[in-house]
KETI-302403 format. One line per 5 residues: their letters; for each residue z, y, x of C-alpha. Coordinates in Angstrom, 3 decimals. Layout:
N
a = Z:Y:X | ...;
% end
This chain:
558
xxxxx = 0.000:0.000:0.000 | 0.935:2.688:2.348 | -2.255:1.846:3.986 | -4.476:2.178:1.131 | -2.923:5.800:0.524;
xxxxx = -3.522:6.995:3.856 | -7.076:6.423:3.319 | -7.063:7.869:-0.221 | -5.667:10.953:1.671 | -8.368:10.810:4.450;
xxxxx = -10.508:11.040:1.862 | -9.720:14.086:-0.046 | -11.536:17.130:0.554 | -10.074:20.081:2.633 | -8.537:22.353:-0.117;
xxxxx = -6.032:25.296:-0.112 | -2.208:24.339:0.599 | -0.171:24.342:-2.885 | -2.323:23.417:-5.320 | -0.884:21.614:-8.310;
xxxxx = -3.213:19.161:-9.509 | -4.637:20.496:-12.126 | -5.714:22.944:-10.043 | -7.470:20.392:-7.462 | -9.403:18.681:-10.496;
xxxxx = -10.912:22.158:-11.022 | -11.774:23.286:-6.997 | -12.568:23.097:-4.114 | -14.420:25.038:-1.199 | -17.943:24.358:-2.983;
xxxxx = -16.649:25.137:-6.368 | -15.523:28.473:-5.582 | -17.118:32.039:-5.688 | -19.211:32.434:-3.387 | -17.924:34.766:-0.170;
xxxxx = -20.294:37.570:0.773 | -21.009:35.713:4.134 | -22.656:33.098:2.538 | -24.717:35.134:0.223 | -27.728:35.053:2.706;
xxxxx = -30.502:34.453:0.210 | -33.060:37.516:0.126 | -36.210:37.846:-2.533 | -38.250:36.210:-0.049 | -35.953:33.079:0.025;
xxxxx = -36.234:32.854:-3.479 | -40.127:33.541:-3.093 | -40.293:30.934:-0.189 | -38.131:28.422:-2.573 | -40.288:28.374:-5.761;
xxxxx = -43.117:28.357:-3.542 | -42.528:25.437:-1.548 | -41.027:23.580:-4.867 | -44.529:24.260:-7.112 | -46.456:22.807:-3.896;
xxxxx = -45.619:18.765:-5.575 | -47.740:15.621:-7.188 | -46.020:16.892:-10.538 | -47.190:20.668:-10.340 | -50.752:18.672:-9.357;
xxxxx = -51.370:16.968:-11.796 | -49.417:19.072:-14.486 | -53.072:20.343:-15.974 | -54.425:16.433:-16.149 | -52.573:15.288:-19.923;
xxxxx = -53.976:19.005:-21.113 | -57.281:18.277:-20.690 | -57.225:14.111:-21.929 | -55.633:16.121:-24.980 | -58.987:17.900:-25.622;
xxxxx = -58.596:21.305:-23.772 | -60.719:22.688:-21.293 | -59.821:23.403:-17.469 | -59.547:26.961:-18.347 | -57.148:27.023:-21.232;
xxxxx = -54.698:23.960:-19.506 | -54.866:26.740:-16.573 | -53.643:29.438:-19.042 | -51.430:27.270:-20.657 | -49.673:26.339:-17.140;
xxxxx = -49.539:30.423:-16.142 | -47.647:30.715:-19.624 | -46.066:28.220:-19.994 | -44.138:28.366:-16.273 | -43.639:31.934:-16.695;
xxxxx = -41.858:31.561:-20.159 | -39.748:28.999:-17.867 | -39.330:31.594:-15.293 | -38.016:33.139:-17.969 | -35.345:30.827:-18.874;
xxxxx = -34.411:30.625:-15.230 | -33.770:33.923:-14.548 | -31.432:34.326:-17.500 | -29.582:31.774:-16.320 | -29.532:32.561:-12.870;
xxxxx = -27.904:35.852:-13.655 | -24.632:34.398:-14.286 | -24.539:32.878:-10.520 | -26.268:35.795:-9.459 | -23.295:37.817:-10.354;
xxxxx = -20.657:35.982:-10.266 | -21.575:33.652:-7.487 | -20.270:30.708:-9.328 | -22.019:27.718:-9.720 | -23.792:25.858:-13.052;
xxxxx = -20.397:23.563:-13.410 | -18.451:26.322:-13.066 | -20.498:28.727:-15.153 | -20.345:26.047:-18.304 | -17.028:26.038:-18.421;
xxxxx = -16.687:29.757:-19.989 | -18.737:28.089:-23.052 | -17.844:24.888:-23.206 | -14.137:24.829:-21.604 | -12.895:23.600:-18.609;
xxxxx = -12.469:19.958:-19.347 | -15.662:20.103:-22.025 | -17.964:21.159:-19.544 | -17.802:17.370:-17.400 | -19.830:16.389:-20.237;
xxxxx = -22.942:18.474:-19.602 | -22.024:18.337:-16.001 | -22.707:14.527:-16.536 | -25.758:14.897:-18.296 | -27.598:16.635:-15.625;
xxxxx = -25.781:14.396:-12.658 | -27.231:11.296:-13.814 | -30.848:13.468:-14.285 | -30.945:14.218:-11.020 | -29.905:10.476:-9.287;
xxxxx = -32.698:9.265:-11.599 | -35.411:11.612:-10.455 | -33.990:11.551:-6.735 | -34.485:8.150:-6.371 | -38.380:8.346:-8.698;
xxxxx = -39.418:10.993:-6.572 | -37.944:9.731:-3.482 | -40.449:6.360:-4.347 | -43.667:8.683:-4.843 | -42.567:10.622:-1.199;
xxxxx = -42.756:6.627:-0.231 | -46.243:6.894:-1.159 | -47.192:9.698:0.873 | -45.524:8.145:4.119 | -48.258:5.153:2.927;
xxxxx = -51.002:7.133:3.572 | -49.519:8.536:6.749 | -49.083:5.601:8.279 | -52.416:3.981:7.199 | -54.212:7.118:8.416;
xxxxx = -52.777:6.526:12.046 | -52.460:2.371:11.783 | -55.427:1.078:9.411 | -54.144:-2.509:9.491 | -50.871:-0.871:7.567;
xxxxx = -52.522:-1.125:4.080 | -52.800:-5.299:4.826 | -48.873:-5.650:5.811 | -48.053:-8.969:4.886 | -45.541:-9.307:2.090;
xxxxx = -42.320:-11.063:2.484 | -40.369:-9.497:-1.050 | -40.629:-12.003:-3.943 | -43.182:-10.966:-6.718 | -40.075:-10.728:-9.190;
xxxxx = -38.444:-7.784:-7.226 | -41.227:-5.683:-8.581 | -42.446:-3.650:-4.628 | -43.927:-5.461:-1.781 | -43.336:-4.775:1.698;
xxxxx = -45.618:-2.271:2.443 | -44.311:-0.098:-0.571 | -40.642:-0.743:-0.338 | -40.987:0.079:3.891 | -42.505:3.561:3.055;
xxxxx = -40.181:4.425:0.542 | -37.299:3.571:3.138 | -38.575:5.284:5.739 | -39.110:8.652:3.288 | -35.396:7.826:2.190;
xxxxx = -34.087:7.566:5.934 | -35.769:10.651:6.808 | -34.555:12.438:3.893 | -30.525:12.092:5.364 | -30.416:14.579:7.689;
xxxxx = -31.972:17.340:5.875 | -28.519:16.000:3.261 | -26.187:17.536:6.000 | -27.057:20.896:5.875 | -25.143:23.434:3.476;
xxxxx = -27.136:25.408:0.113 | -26.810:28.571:2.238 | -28.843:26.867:4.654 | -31.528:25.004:3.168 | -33.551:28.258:3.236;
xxxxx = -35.052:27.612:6.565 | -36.812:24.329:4.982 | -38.129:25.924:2.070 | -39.638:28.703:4.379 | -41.128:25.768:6.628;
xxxxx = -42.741:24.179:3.665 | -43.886:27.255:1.761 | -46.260:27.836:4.532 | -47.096:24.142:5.950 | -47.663:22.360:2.623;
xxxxx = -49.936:25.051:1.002 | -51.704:25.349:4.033 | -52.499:21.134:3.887 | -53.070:21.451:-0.149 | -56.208:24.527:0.701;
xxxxx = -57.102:22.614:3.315 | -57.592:19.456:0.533 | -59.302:21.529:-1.425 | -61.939:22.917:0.650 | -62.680:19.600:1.669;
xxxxx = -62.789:18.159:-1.860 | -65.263:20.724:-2.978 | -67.256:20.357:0.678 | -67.978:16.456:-0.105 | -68.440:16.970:-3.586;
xxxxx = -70.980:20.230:-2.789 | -69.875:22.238:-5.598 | -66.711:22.819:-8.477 | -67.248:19.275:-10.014 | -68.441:18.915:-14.000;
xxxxx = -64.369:19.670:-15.103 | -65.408:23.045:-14.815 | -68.124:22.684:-16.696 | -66.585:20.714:-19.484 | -65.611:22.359:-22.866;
xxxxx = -62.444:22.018:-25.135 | -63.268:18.867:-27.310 | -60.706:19.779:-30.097 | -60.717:22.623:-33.209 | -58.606:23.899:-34.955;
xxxxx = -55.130:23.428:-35.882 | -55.407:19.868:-33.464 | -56.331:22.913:-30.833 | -53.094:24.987:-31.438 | -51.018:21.640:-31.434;
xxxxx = -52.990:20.692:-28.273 | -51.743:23.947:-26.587 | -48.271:24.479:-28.058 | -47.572:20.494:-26.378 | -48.880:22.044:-23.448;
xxxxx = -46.780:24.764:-22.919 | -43.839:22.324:-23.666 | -44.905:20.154:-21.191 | -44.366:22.788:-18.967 | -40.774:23.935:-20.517;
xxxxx = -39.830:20.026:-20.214 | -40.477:19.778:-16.870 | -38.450:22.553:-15.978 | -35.561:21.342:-18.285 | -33.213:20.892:-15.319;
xxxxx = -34.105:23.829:-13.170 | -33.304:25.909:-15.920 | -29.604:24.972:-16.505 | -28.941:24.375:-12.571 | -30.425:28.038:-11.371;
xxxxx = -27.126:29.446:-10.391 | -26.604:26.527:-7.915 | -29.060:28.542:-6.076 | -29.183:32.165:-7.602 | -25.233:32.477:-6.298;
xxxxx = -26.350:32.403:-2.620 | -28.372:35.886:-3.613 | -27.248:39.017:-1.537 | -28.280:41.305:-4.705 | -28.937:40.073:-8.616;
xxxxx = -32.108:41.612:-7.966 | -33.143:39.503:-5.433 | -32.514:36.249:-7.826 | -34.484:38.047:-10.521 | -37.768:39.656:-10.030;
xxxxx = -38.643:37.045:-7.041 | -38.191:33.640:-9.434 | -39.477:35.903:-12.266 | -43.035:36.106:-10.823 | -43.098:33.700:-8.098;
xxxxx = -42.939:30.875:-10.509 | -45.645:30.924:-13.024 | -47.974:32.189:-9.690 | -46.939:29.561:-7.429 | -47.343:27.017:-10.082;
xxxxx = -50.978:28.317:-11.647 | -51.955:28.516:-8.220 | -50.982:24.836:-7.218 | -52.351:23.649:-10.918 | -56.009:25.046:-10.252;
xxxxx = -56.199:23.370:-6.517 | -55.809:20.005:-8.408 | -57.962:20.535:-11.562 | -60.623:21.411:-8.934 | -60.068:19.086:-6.988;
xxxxx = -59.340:16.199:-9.423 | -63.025:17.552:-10.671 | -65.112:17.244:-7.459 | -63.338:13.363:-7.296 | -65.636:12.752:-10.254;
xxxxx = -68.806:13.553:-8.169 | -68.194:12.447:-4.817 | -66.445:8.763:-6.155 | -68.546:9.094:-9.687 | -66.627:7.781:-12.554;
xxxxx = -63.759:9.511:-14.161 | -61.322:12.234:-12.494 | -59.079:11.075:-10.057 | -55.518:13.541:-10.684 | -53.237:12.088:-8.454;
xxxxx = -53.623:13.249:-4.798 | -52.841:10.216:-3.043 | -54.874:8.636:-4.966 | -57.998:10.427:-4.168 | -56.676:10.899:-0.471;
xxxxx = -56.536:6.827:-0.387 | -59.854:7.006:-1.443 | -61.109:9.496:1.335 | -59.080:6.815:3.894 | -61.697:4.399:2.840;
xxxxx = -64.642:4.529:5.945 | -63.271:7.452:7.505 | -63.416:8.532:10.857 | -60.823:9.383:13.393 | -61.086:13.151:12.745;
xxxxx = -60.978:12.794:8.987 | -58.092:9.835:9.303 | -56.278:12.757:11.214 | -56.668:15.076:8.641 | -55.599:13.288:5.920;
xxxxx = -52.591:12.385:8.042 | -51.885:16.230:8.028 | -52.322:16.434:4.338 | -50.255:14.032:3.867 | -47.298:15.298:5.926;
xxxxx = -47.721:18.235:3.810 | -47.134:16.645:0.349 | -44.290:14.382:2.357 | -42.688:17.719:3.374 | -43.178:19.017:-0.502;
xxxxx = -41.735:16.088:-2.380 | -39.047:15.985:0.592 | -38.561:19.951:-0.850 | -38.399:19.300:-4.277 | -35.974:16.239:-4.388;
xxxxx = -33.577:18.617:-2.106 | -33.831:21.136:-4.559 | -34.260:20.238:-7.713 | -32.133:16.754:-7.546 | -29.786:16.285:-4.305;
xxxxx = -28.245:19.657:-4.400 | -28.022:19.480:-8.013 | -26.257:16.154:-8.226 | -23.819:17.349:-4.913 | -23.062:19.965:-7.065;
xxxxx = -22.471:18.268:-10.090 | -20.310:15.452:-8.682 | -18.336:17.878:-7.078 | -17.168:19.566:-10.245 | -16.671:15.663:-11.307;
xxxxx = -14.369:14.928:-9.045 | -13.318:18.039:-6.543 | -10.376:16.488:-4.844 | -13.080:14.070:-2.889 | -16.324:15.243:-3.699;
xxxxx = -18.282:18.339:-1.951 | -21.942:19.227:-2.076 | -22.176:16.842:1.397 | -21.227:13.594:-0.083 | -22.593:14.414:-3.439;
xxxxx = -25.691:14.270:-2.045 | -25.534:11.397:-0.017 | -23.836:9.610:-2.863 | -27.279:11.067:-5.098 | -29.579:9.146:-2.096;
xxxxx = -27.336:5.673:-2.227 | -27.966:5.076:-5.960 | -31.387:6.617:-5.500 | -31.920:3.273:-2.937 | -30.101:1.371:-4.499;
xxxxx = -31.524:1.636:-8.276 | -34.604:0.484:-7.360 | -37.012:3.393:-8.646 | -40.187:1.163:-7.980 | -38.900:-0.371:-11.605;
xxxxx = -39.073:2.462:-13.419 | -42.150:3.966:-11.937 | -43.875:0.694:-12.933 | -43.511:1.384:-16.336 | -44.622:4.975:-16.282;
xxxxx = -45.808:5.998:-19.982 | -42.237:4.706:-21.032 | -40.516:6.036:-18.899 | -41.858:9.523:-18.711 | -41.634:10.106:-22.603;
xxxxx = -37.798:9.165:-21.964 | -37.767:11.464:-19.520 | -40.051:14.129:-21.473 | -37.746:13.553:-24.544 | -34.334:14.628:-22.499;
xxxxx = -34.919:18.044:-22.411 | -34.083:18.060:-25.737 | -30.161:17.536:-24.261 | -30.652:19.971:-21.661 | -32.431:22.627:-24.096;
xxxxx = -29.136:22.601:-26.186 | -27.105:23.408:-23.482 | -29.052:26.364:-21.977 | -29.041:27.453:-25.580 | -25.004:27.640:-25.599;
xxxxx = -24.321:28.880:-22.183 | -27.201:31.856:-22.734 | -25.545:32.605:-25.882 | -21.989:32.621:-24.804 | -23.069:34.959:-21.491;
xxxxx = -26.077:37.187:-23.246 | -25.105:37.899:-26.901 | -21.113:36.785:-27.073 | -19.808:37.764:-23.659 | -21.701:40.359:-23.291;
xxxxx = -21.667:39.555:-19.274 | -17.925:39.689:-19.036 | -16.097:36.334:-17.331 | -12.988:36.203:-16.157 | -13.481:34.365:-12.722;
xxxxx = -9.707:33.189:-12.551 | -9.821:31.574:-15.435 | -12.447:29.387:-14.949 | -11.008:27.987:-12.631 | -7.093:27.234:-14.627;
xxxxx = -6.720:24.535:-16.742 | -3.532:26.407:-17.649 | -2.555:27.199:-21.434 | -2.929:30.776:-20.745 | -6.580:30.399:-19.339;
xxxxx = -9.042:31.989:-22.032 | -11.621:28.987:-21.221 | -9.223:26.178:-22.268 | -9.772:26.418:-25.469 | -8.470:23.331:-27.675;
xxxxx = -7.291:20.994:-25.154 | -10.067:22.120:-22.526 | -12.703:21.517:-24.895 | -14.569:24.503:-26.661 | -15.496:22.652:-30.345;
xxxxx = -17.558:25.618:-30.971 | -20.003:25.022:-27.872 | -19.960:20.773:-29.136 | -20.816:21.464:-32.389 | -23.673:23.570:-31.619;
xxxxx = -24.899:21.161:-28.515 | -24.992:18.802:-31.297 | -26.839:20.807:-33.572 | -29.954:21.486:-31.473 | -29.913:17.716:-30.609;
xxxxx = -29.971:16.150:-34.308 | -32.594:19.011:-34.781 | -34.871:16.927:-32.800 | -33.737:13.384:-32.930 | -35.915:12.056:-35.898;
xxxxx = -38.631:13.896:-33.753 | -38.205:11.975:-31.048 | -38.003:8.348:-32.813 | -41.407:9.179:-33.308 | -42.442:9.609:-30.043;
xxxxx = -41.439:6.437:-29.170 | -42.984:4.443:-31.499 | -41.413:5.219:-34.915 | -42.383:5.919:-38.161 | -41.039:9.547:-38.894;
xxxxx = -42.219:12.305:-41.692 | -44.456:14.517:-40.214 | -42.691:17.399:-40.750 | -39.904:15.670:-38.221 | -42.909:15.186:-35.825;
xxxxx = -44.030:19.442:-35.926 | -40.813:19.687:-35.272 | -40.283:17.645:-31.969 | -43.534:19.103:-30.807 | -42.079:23.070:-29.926;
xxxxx = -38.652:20.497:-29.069 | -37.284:22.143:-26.444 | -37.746:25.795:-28.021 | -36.056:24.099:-31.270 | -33.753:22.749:-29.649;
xxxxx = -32.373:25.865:-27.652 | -33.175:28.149:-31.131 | -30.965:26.011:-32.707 | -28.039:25.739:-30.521 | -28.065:29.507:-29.945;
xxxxx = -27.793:30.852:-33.242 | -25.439:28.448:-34.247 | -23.309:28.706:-31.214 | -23.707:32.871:-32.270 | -23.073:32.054:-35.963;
xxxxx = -19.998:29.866:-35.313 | -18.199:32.495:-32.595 | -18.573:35.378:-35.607 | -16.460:33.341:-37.763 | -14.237:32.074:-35.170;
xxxxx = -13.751:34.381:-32.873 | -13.113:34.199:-28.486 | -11.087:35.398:-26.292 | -12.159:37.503:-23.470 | -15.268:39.213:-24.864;
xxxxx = -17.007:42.372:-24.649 | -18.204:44.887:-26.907 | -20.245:46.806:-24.507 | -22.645:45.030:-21.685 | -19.918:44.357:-19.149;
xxxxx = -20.087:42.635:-15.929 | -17.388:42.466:-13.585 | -17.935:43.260:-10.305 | -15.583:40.843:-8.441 | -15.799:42.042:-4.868;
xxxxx = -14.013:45.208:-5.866 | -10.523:46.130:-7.036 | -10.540:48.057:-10.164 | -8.261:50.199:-9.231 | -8.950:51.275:-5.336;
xxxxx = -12.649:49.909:-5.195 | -11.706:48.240:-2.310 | -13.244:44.825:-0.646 | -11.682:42.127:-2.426 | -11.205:38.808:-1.160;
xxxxx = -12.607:36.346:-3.672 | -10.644:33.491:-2.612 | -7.235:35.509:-3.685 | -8.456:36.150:-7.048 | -9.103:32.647:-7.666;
xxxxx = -5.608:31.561:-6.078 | -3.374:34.143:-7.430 | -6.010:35.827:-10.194 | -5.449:39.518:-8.250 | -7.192:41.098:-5.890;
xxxxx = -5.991:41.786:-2.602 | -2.935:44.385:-2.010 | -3.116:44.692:-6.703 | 0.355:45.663:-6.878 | 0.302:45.644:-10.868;
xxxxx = 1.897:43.161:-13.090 | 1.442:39.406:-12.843 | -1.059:37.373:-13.431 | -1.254:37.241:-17.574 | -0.873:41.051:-17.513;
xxxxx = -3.359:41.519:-14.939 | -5.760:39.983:-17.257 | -4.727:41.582:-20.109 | -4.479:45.449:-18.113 | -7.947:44.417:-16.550;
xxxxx = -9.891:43.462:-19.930 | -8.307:46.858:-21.830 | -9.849:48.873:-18.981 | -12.808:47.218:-19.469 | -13.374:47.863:-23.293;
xxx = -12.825:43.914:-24.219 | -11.160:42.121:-26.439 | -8.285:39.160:-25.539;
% end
């Protein structure tokens, strides 16, 4: 026994001496506000970030189930330009509240949905990201495939040892490792940090995705008959064909929407989170879209047949008979869509699980070990299963937005039209009865209920999609899902907080600037607000009628 709790000990986090805990279920170093030294992220980070994260096989092929749904190249295009900037949108609303407060999405739920009711949503987007870290981590297996076959030939004929029941052969399961392994270290490194990779691959993974595209349209001598190719539905099936694909685009930004602030709190300035994601998105991602509708579309002349969308696909093809000059340039390619799903599953899955476990369990988790926690299951589940079934498995995956699109709805509601922008940093971070986030019991049945709401809205919806019979009116409905979804959840989460009112709200746009003291404007120290809820050398009351003094000078209501 005493054994076994001297390694539970060695493996608790380093945390601030005298914390009850309560208090060590709710923080820790990653957890906290973000210190002004870390806060090292500039416009052009955030440029460089959404840059390097649009440059994927998703983003690629993002224009190819537009255009088997009837619409031309041109009007999947506009569709992806307005669709990703609506998502922009979304993310820089969100953003804001890390932006300011430098707190991160676990920690920013909990002003809506409590401080115990926010592990729930925390959850949800935890086992999201293990999922897609370990699918995407199999597709970055892929490109490592064609790197390897571009320098050693004989690698596409590696003998297979794995059973045909395990579902991978040798070849496959190798690559994926190898992407996996060389995934680790890039783990190590902190948020504050990462921006050095993004800036590597916003300028080495466009520059192999132009170069693929010159090429493309070289051997195919010309734009391909895609670009040539009219919309093939009229009509109302038109609208329906467009509104799916602007929700396509929505769904696949589902995630990044609610899990902004893991990144936004790094900013030096709000402004720098805002304007930056604002237009960088729906460019970088239009951009990326057209380079594979064009060329998906020259595939069709140089191959003949039908498009090919995926890029290693067609890059597999170009392996076929090539030289050593072209084997050495799609080796470069390669490395660059390596380097870009490498990006992406950092960003959009590894930091956002580290960061999410952590608020699961503080005492031994940090952003560190989440992540490497995030790349064990992603090994370890096997992804080469679910890829395998793929039309399943990505209307699953389609169809969860409709969970996340219910919780952006509450937390942009609570922040935006209830809060009015104020938070009380302290208290997000107190499971204490005096804490204005605990709510009932830590749980805020105002934020449930309406979570709820904007699921049911689309669950009949969604039966469909999978195969069901549903009324058709159920189906229209599930179509504009994750807009009805968040629609829903909003005003009800709105309708419910008139009746029943909250604690700690504004009635003027008010947010709190927490590096200053109210009273001196001095520096403050955003570690002592969260340990004693005053900021350095406040010689005022105590804690309860700190808040209180603070939230009457601040035109609020308690």
């Amino acid at each position: 026994m005493p054994e076994i709790k001297y390694w539970i000990k060695r493996l608790e986090v380093e945390s601030e001496p005298g914390l009850t805990n309560t208090q060590l279920m709710l923080t820790n170093h990653d957890l906290r506000p973000v210190e002004p030294d870390r806060r090292v992220w500039r416009w052009y980070n955030f440029v460089a970030f959404w840059v390097a994260d649009s440059l994927n096989i998703n983003t690629w092929m993002i224009s190819s189930s537009m255009i088997v749904d009837g619409l031309s190249w041109w009007q999947s295009w506009l569709c992806v330009w307005f669709g990703y900037f609506i998502a922009a949108c979304f993310v820089c609303l969100t953003g804001r509240i890390g932006a300011v407060y430098h707190v991160s999405f676990p920690v920013a739920c909990r002003s809506s949905f409590g401080v115990w009711g926010s592990l729930w949503p925390v959850l949800n987007r935890t086992v999201m990201a293990v999922i897609w870290y370990g699918v995407q981590g199999y597709i970055g297996g892929q490109c490592v495939t064609l790197m390897l076959r571009a320098i050693w030939p004989s690698y596409n004929n590696l003998p297979n040892g794995i059973p045909e029941s395990a579902g991978v052969d040798t070849k496959n399961f190798l690559s994926f490792f190898l992407f996996w392994l060389f995934s680790l270290p890039a783990l190590w490194f902190p948020v504050h940090k990462l921006r050095h990779l993004f800036t590597v691959k916003s300028i080495y993974s466009p520059i192999a995705a132009i170069a693929f595209f010159g090429w493309a349209i070289s051997r195919a001598n010309g734009l391909g008959p895609i670009v040539h190719q009219s919309h093939t539905v009229h009509g109302s099936t038109l609208a329906w064909a467009v509104v799916k694909a602007l929700m396509s685009c929505l769904g696949n930004f589902a995630t990044l929407i609610v899990n902004d602030p893991d990144f936004s709190r790094f900013a030096t300035k709000p402004k720098d989170a805002l304007w930056a994601q604002l237009f960088t998105i729906p460019i970088g991602f239009g951009i990326t879209s057209f380079i594979g509708i064009i060329a998906s579309s020259s595939s069709s002349v140089i191959f003949g047949g039908g498009a090919i969308w995926n890029p290693l696909d067609l890059l597999g093809r170009f392996l076929e008979g090539a030289s050593s000059a072209e084997r050495f340039g799609i080796f470069i390619i390669s490395l660059g869509f390596a380097l870009a799903q490498l990006g992406t599953n950092i960003s959009a899955n590894s930091v956002s699980a580290g960061t999410d476990m952590t608020a699961l369990l503080p005492r031994y988790i940090n952003i560190r070990r989440g992540s490497y926690i995030c790349a064990a299951i992603g090994l370890a589940m096997c992804p080469w299963n679910l890829v395998s079934s793929s039309n399943q498995f990505t209307t699953y995956l389609s169809a969860y937005s409709i969970f996340l699109s219910s919780i952006a709805g509450v937390m942009i509601c609570d922040y935006y039209l209830v809060r009015r922008g104020y938070l009380i940093i302290k208290d997000l971070y107190s499971g204490e009865k005096d804490s204005v986030y605990r709510f009932s019991y830590g749980f805020s049945w105002q934020a449930y209920a309406s979570y709820i709401a904007g699921i049911l809205v689309n669950i009949v919806g969604f039966a469909g999609a999978v195969g069901r019979d549903v009324p058709v009116g159920a189906q229209y409905i599930y179509n504009v899902n994750y807009f009805s979804g968040f629609i829903v959840a909003l005003v009800m989460y709105y309708t419910l907080t008139r009746f029943f009112p909250l604690e700690a709200t504004s009635d003027t746009w008010h947010e709190v600037d927490t590096d200053l003291d109210i009273q001196t404007g001095q520096d403050v120290d955003v570690d002592d607000i969260h340990t004693t809820g005053k900021p350095v050398g406040y010689e005022g009351p105590e804690s309860g009628d700190y808040k209180s003094a603070k939230t009457r000078s601040a035109g609020v209501t308690v």
